[in-house]
PAZAPA-4460 file (N, C-alpha, C; in steps of 0.05 Angstrom, whole numbers, plus 32768, in hexadecimal, padded with zeros to 4 digits):
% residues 118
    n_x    n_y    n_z   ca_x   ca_y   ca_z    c_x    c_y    c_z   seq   type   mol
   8011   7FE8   8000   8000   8000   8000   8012   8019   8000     1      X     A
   8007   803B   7FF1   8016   8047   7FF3   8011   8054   800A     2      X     A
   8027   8067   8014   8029   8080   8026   800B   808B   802A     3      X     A
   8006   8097   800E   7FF4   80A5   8003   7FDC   8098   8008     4      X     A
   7FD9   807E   7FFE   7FC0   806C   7FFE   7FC3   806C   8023     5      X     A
   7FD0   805A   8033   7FC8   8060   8050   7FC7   807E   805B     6      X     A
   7FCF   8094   8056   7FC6   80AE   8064   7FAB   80AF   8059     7      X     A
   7F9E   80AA   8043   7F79   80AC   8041   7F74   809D   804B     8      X     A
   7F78   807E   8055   7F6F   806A   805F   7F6D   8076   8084     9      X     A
   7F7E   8084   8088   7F83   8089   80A5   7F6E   80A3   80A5    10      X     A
   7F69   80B8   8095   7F5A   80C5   808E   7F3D   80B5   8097    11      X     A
   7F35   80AB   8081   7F19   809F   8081   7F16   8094   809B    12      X     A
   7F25   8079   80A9   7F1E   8079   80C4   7F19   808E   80DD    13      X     A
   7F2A   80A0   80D8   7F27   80B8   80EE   7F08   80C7   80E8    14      X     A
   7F08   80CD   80D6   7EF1   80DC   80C7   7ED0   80C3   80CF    15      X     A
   7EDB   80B5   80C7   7EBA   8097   80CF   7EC1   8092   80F1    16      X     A
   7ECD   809F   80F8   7ED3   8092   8113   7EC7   80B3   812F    17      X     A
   7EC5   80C0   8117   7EC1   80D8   8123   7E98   80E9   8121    18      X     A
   7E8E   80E4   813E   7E6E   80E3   8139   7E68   80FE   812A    19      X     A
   7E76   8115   812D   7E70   812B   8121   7E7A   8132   80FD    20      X     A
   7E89   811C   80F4   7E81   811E   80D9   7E72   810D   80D6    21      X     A
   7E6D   80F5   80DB   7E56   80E9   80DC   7E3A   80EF   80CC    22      X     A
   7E35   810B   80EB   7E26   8118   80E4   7E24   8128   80D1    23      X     A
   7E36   8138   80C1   7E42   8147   80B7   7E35   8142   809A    24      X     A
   7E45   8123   8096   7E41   811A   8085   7E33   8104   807A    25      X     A
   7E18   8103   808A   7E02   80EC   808D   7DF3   80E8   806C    26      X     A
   7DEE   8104   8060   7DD7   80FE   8040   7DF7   8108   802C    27      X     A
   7E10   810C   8030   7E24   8118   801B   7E28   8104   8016    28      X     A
   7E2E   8108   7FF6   7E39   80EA   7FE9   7E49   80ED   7FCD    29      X     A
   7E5E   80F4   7FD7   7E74   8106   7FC2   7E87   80ED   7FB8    30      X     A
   7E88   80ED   7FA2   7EAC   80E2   7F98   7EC9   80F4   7F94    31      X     A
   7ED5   80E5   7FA7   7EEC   8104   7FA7   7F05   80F8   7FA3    32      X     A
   7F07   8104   7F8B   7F24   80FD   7F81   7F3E   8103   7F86    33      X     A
   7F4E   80FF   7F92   7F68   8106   7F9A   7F7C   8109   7F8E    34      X     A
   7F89   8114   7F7F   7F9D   8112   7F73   7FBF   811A   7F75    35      X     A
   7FCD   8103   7F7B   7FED   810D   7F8D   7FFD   8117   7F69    36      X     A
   800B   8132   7F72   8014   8138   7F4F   8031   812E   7F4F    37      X     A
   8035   8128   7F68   805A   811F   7F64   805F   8103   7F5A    38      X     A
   8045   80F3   7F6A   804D   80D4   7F5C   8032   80CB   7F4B    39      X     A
   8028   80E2   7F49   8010   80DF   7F33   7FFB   80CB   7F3C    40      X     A
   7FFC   80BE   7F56   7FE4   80B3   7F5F   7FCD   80B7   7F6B    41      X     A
   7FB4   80A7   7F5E   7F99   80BC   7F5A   7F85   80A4   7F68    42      X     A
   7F79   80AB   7F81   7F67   809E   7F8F   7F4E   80AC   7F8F    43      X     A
   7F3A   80A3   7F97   7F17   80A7   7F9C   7F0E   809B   7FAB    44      X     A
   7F02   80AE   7FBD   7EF9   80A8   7FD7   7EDA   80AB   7FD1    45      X     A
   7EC8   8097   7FD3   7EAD   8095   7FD8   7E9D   809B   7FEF    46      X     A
   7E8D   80AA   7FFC   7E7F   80B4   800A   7E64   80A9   800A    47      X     A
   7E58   8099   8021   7E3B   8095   8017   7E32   808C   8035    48      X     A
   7E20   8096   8041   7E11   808D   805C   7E21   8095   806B    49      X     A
   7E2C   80B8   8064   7E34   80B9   808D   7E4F   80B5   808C    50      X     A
   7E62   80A9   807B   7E7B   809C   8076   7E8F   809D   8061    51      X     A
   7EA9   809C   8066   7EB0   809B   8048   7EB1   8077   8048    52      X     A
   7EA0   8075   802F   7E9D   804B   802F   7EB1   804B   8021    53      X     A
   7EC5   8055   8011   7ED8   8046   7FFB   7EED   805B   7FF4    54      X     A
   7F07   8048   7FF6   7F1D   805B   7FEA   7F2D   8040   7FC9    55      X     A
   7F26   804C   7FBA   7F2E   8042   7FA5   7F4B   8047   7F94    56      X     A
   7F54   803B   7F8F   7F71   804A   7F6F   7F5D   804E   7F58    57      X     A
   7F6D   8067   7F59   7F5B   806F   7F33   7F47   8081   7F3E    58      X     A
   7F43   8095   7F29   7F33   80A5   7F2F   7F11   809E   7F29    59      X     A
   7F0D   808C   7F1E   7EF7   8082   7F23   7EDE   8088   7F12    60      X     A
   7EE8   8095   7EFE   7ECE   809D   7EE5   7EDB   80BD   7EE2    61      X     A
   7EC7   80CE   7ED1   7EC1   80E5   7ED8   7EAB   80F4   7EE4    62      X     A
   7EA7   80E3   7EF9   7E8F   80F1   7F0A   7E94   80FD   7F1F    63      X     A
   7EB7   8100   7F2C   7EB1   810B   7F42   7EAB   8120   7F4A    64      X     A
   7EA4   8126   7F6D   7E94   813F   7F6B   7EA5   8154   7F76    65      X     A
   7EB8   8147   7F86   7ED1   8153   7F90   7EEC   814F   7F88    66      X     A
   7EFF   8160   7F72   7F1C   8151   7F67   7F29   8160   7F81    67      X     A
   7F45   8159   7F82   7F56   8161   7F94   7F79   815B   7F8F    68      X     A
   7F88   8171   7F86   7F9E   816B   7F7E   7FB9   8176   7F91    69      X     A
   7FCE   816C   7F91   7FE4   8184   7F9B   7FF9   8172   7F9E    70      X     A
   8013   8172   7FAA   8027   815E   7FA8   801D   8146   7FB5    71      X     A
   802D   8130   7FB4   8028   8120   7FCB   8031   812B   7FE5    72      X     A
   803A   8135   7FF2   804B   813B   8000   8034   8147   8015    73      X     A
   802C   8162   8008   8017   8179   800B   7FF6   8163   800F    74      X     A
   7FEF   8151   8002   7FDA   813E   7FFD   7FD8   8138   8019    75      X     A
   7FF3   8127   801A   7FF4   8112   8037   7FED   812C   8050    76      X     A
   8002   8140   8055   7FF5   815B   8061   7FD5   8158   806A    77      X     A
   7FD2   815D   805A   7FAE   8170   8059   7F9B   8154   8057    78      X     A
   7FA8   8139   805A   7F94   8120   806C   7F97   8117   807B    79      X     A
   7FB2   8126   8080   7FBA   811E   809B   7FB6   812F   80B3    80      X     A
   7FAA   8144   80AD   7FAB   8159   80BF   7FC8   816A   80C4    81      X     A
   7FDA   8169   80B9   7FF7   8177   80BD   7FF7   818E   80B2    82      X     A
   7FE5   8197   809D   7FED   81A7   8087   7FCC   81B5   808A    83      X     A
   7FCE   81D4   8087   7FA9   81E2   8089   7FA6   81DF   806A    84      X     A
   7F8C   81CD   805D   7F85   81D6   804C   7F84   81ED   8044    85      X     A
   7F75   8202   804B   7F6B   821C   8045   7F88   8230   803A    86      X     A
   7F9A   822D   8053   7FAD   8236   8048   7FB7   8234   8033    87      X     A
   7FC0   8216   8025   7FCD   8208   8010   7FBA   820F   7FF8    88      X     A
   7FA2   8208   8001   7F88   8214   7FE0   7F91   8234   7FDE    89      X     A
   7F94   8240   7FF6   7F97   825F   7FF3   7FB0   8265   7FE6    90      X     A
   7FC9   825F   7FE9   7FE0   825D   7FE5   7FE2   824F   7FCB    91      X     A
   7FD0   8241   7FC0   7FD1   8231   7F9C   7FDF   8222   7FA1    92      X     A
   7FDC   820F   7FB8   7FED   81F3   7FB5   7FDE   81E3   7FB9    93      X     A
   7FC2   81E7   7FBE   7FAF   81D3   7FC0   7F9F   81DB   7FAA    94      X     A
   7F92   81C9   7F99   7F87   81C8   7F8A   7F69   81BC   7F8F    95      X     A
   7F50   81C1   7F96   7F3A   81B8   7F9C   7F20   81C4   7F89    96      X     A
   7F17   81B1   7F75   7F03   81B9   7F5F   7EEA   81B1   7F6A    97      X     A
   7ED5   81B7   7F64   7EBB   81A9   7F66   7EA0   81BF   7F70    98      X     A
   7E8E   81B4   7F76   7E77   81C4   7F84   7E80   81D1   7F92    99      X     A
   7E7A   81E6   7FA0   7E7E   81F7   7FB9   7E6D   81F1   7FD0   100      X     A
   7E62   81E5   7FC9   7E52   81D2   7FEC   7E5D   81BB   7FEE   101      X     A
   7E6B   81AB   7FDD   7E7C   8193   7FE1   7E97   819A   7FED   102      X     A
   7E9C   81B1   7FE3   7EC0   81BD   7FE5   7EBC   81C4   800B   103      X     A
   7EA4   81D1   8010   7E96   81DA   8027   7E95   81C8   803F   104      X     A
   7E89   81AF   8033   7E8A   819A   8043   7EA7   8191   8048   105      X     A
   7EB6   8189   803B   7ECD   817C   803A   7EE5   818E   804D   106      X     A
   7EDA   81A4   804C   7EE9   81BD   805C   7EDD   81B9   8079   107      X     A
   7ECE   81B2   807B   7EB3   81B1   8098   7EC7   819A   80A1   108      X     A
   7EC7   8181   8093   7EDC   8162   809C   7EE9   816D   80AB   109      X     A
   7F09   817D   8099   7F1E   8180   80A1   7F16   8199   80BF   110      X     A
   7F0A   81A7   80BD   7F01   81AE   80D5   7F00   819F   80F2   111      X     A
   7EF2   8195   80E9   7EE0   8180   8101   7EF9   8171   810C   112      X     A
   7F06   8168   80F6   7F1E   814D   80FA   7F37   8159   810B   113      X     A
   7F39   8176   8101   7F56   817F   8108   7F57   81A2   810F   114      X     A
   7F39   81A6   8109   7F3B   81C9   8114   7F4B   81DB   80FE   115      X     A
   7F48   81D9   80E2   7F53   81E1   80D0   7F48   81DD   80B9   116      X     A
   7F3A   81F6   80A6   7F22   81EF   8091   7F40   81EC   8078   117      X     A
   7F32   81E4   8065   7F49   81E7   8051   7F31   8203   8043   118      X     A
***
């Protein structure tokens, strides 16, 4: 497994393990694509009931609702809680496309998880 692949994996447990995203994120049901630009590897995290249910390789169609790009380095950061999203999106090292109530939510997570919106 990579680096990269266990920091979302450690991600998703903290996040399902935590009752206030839970709540958070009880009816959201986003595919969010990750994308590391240093070693070009591209995961999708599935969202459905409250949870993230699935972290996949490959980005997974073109349907997602949330993309997400920046080094690996910066990636592992901002799921690991080390690194403030908001800053890095503000600063153009994070890269985050999609709805603005999805981008919203996903900022609410990193909140909740670590006291830091991206």
């Amino acid at each position: 497994m990579s680096v990269l692949r266990d920091t979302l994996e450690s991600f998703k447990d903290r996040a399902n393990a935590n009752p206030r995203v839970h709540a958070l994120i009880r009816t959201w049901q986003p595919k969010i694509v990750v994308k590391a630009n240093t070693s070009q590897q591209v995961f999708t995290m599935k969202v459905a009931a409250g949870r993230i249910a699935d972290i996949a390789s490959g980005d997974g169609g073109d349907d997602e609702s949330i993309f997400v790009s920046a080094s690996d380095d910066l990636i592992r950061g901002v799921f690991s809680g080390t690194k403030n999203p908001m800053k890095e999106y503000t600063d153009g090292r994070l890269t985050v496309l999609g709805d603005e109530a999805d981008k919203i939510k996903l900022d609410a997570i990193c909140l909740v998880l670590w006291g830091k919106g991206s």
